[in-house]
C-alpha positions in Angstrom: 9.6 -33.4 -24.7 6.7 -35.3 -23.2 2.5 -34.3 -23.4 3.3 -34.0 -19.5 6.2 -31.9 -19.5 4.8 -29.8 -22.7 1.6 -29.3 -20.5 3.5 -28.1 -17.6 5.5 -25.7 -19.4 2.3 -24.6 -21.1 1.2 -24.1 -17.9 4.1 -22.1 -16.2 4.1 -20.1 -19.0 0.6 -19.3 -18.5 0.5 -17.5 -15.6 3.0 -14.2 -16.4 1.7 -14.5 -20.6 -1.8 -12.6 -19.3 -0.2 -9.9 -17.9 2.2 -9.1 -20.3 0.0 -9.6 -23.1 -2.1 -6.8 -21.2 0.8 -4.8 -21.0 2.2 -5.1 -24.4 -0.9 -4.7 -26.0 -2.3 -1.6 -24.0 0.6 -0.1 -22.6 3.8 -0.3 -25.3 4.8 3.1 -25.8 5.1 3.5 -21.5 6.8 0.0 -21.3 9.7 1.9 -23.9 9.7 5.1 -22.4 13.6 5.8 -20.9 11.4 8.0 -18.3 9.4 4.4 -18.0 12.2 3.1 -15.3 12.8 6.5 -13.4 8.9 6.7 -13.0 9.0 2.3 -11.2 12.5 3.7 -9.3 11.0 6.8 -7.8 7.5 5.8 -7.1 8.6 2.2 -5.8 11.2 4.0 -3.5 8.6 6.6 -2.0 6.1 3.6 -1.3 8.5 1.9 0.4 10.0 4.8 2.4 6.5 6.0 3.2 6.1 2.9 4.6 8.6 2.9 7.2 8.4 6.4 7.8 4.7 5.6 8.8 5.8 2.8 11.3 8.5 5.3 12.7 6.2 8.2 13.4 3.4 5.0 15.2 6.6 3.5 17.2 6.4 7.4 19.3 3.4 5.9 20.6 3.0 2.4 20.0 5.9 1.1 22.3 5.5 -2.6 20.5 6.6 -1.2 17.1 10.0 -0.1 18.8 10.6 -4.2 19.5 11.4 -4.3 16.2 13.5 -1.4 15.7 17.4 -2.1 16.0 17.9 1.2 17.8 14.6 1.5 19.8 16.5 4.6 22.0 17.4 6.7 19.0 13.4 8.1 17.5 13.8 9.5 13.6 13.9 13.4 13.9 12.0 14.9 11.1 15.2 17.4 10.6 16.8 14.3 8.8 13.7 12.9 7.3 13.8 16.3 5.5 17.4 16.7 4.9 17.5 13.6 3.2 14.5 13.7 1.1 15.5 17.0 -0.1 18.7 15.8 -1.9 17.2 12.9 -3.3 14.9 14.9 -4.7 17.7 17.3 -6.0 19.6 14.3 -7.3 16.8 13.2 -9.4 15.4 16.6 -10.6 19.1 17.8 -11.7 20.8 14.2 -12.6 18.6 11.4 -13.2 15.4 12.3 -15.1 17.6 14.8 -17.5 20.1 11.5 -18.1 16.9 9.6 -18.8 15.3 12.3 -21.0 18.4 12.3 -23.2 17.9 8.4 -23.8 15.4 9.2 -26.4 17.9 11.0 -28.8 20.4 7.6 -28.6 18.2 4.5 -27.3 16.9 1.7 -29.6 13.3 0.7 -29.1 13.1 -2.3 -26.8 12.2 -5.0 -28.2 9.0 -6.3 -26.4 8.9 -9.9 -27.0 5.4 -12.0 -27.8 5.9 -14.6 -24.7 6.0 -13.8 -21.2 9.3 -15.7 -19.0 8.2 -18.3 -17.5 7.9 -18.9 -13.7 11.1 -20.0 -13.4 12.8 -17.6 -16.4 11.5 -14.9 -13.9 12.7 -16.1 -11.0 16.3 -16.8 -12.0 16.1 -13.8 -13.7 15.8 -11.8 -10.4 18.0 -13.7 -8.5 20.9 -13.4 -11.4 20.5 -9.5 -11.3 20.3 -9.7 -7.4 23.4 -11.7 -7.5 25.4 -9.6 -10.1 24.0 -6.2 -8.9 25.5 -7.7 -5.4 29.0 -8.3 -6.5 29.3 -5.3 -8.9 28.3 -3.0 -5.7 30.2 -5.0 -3.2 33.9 -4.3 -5.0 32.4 -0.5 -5.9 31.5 0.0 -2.0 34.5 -1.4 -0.7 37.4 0.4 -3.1 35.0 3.3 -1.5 36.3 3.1 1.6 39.4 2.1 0.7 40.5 4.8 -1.3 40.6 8.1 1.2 39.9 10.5 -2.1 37.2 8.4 -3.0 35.4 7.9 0.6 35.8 11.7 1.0 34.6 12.8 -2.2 31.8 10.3 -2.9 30.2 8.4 -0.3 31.4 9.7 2.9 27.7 11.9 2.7 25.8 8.6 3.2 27.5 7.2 6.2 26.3 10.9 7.9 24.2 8.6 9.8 25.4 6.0 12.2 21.7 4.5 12.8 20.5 4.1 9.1 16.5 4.9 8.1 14.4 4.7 5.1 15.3 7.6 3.7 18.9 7.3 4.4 18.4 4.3 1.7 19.3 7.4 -1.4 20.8 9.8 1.0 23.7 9.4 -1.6 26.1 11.2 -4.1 24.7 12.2 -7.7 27.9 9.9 -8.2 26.8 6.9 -6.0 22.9 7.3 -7.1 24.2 7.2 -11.0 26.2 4.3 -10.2 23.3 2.3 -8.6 21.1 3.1 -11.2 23.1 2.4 -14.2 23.8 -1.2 -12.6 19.9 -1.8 -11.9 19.3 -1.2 -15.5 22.1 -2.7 -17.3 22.6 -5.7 -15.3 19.3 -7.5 -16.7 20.4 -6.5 -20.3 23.6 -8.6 -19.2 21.8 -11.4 -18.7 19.7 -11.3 -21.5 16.4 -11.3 -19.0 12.8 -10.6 -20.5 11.5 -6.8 -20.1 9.1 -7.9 -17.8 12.1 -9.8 -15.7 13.9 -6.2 -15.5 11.7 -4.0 -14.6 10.4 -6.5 -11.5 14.1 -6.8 -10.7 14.3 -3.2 -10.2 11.3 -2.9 -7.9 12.5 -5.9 -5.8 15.9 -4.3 -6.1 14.9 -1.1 -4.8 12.2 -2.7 -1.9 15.6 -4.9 -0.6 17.8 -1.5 -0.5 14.8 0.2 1.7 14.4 -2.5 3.7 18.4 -3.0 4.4 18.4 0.9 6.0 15.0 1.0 7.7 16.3 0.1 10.9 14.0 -2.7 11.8 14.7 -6.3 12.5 11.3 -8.1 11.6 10.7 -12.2 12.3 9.8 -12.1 8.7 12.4 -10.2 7.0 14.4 -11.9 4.7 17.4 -12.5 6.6 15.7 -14.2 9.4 14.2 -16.7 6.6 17.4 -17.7 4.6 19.5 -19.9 6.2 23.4 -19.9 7.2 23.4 -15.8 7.7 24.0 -16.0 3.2 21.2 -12.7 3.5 22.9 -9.6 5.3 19.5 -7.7 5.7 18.9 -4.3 7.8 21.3 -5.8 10.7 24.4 -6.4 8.9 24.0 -3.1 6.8 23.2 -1.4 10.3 26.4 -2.8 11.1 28.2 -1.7 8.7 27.5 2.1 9.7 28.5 1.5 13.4 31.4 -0.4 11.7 32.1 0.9 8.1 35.6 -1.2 7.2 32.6 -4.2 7.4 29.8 -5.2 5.8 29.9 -4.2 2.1 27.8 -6.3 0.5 23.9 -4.6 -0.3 22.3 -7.9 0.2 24.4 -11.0 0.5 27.3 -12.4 2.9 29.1 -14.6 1.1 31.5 -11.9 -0.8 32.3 -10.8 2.6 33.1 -14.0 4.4 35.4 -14.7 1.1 37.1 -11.3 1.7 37.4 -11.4 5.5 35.4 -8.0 5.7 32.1 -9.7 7.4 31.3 -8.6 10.8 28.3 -9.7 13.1 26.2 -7.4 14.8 27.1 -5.8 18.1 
């Protein structure tokens, strides 16, 4: 390796080693806790939905919000804001944080490494969960509707709502909401990604899940920014509950292109 290149590594390396040596060295028993990724998960979600829920309630009386909304006729009743927060609140109080709390009788410690990932460690990190967590859900999602038993039993509660909003995002099964969750943690171990790699994947896993069911079709959403349609966004998934044999994919195209089950919006 050249002085050059050993520079610019030292560099890269530089600018996520600060944080994480804060974090390991003031913050190591949170950063093992099981309850550690409920506590990123939930709050993260609520952020995110409280967000959009905000920009719903301004769009009643700031017309230039509804623009961006893919259904600007159909306004978010509060009846199903509430119906849906109230079971993902049941699903977490009865399912997830007892599954988490048992972790501590079974889980390992995790190891928390000395060096940070680099820049580009993180990065492909991310994008390898993103891309795993993407075909492990698109197969799950689709045998979902496939399978009558399955649609009816499972997931059938999501798709309640034809115009998707924030909250519709874990309007789910305890079945579904286990599913998603066990694949969100699991997948970085997979790829043998850095702590700090997993639990940033998770946040960016849960923002991209919001942001696919908030309804809105901003210039700067992420599907407007990556080329050649790969990125479904909140148009493609909205399509997919007008349309629910399409579409199955959480985040990317290309699994349903391959598997003819792609469909524009209409």
């Amino acid at each position: 390796i050249t002085t050059h290149d050993a520079t610019k590594l030292s560099k890269e390396e530089s600018l996520l080693q600060p944080l994480w040596t804060y974090l390991r060295t003031n913050h190591q028993e949170v950063l093992r806790s099981p309850l550690f990724p409920v506590i990123i998960s939930v709050s993260t979600y609520f952020m995110a939905c409280l967000l959009y829920m905000t920009l719903d309630s301004l769009s009643l009386v700031v017309p230039g919000i509804n623009s961006y909304r893919i259904h600007p006729d159909q306004p978010v009743k509060l009846q199903s804001i509430l119906k849906a927060i109230w079971l993902t609140v049941y699903n977490h109080v009865v399912f997830v944080f007892p599954a988490a709390a048992a972790q501590w009788y079974w889980r390992p410690p995790l190891p928390l490494e000395e060096k940070a990932p680099t820049v580009l460690e993180f990065t492909m990190g991310i994008l390898g969960c993103t891309l795993l967590f993407d075909f492990q859900y698109y197969f799950w999602h689709m045998i979902h509707h496939k399978i009558q038993w399955l649609y009816v039993t499972f997931h059938a509660i999501h798709h309640e709502y034809f115009q998707p909003f924030c909250w519709v995002t874990q309007y789910m099964s305890a079945w579904e909401l286990v599913s998603v969750g066990f694949w969100t943690t699991i997948d970085p171990i997979i790829l043998q990604c850095h702590i700090l790699t997993g639990y940033a994947f998770m946040v960016f896993n849960i923002w991209i899940s919001v942001d696919d069911h908030s309804g809105y079709d901003f210039p700067w959403s992420l599907h407007n920014w990556i080329p050649f349609g790969l990125w479904g966004g909140s148009v493609k998934h909205d399509t997919h509950h007008q349309k629910p044999m399409t579409n199955f994919e959480p985040f990317f195209s290309h699994w349903d292109w391959l598997c003819g089950t792609h469909s524009d919006h209409s």
